[in-house]
C-alpha positions in Angstrom: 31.3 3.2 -59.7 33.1 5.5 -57.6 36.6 4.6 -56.3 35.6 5.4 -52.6 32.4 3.1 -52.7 34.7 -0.3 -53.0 36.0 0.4 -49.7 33.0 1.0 -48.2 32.0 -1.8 -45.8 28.0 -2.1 -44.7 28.8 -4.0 -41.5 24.8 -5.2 -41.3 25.6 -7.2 -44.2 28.6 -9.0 -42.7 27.8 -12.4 -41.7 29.6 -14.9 -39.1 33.3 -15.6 -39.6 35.4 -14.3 -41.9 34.5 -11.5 -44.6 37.2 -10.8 -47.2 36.8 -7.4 -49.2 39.2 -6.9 -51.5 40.1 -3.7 -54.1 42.5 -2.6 -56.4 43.9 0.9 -56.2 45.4 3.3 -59.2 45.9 7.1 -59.9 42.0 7.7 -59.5 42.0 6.8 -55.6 44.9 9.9 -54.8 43.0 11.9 -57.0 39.6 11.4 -55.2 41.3 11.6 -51.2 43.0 14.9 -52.6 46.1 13.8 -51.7 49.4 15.7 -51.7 52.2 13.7 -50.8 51.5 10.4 -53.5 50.9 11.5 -57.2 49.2 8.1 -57.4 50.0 4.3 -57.4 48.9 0.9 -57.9 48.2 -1.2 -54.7 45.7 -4.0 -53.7 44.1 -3.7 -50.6 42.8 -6.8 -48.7 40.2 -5.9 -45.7 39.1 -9.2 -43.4 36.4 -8.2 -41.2 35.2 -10.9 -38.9 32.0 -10.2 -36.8 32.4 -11.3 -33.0 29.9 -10.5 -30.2 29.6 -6.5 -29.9 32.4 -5.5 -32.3 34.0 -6.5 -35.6 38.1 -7.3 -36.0 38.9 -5.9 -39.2 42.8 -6.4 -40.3 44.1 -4.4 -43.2 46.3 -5.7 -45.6 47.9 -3.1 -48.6 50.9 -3.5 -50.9 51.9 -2.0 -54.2 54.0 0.8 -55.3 53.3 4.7 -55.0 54.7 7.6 -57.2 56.0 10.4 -55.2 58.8 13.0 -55.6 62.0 12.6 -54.7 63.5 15.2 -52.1 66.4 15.8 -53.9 65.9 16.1 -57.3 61.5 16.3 -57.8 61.7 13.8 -60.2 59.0 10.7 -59.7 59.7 8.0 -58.6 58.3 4.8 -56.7 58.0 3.5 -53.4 57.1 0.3 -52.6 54.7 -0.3 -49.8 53.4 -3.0 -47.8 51.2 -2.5 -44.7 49.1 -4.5 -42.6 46.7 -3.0 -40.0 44.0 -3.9 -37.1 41.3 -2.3 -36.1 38.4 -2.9 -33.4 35.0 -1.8 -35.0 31.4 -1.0 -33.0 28.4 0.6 -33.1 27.8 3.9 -31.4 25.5 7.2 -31.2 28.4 8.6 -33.7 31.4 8.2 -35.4 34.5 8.8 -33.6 37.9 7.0 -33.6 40.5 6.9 -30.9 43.6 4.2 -31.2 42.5 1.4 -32.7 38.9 1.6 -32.3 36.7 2.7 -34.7 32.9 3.4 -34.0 30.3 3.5 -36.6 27.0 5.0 -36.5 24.4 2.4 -35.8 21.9 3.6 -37.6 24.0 3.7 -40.9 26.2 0.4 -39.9 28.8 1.5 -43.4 32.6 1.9 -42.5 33.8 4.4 -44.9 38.0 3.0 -45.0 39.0 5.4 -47.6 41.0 7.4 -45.7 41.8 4.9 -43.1 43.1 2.8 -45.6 45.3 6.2 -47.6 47.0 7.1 -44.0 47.9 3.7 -43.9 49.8 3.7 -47.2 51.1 6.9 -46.0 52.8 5.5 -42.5 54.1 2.9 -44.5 55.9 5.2 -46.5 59.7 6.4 -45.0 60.3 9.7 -44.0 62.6 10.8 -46.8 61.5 9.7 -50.6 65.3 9.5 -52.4 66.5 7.9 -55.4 68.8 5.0 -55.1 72.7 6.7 -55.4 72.9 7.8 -58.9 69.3 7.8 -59.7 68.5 11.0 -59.4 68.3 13.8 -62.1 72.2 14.8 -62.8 70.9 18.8 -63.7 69.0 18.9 -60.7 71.5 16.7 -58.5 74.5 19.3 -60.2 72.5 22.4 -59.2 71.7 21.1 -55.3 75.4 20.7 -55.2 76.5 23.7 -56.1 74.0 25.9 -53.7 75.0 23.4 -50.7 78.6 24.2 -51.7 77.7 27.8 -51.6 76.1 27.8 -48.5 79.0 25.7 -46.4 80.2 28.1 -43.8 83.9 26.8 -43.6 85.5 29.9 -44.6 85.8 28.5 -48.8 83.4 30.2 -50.0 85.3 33.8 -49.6 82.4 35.0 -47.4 83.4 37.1 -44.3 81.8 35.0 -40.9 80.5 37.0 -38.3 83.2 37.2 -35.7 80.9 35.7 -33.2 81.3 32.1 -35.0 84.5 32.7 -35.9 85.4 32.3 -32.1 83.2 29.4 -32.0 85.3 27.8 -35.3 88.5 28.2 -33.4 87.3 25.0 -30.7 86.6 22.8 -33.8 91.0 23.2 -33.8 
């Protein structure tokens, strides 16, 4: 079975009250959303869908842990993520989403959350992706030192500043 078909919903079948669909994801679910940013991971993902009249309230539950590359040194490491989500879902001519609403094709009635469910992961994830201090890779973390030190521009590195900044170094006294 395909990784994307477990978190396919066919929203005919749902039935009054509360619907629990629930998946487990690994390395193969990154690979098959092409993604970039996360290597891969291990996460559960819990979707409650309960039918009301003329939508459905689905609330998205993931947590787990996700390999990605730290910015400093490119070595893996992992995030943990936990994320919880609602969306409004109806039927329409086509499928479309705006906010929190999503609308699904009538005819078809199946919510593909595939993606839904990876750009959740990926909100939950911060902004920068750093060891803990002293984690990262001592070559790499030596080498990233030595070309920020290279590139400081407070006169130690023995490279002539343009005089137009030079001016603007003499307020900093």
């Amino acid at each position: 079975m395909n990784v994307l078909e477990t978190l396919r919903i066919d929203l005919k079948r749902v039935h009054e009250g509360v619907n629990v669909f629930e998946s487990d994801l690994d390395d193969a679910f990154f690979e098959a959303v092409d993604s970039r940013e996360v290597n891969g991971g291990r996460l559960h993902v819990s979707l409650s869908v309960r039918k009301m009249s003329g939508f459905f309230d689905l609330v998205s539950k993931v947590y787990g842990v996700v390999d990605v590359a730290c910015d400093l040194c490119l070595e893996r490491m992992e995030l943990p993520i936990k994320a919880e989500n609602h969306l409004v879902v109806k039927y329409g001519s086509e499928e479309t989403m705006e906010d929190d609403v999503v609308t699904v094709e009538e005819k078809e009635g199946i919510l593909d959350m595939s993606w839904l469910v990876y750009e959740f992961i990926t909100l939950a994830m911060p902004i920068r992706h750093v060891h803990a201090p002293g984690k990262c890779n001592p070559v790499m973390a030596n080498v990233l030192e030595e070309l920020s030190s290279d590139r400081s521009s407070d006169g130690e590195s023995g490279v002539e500043i343009d005089s137009r900044w030079s001016e603007l170094l003499k307020l900093k006294d």
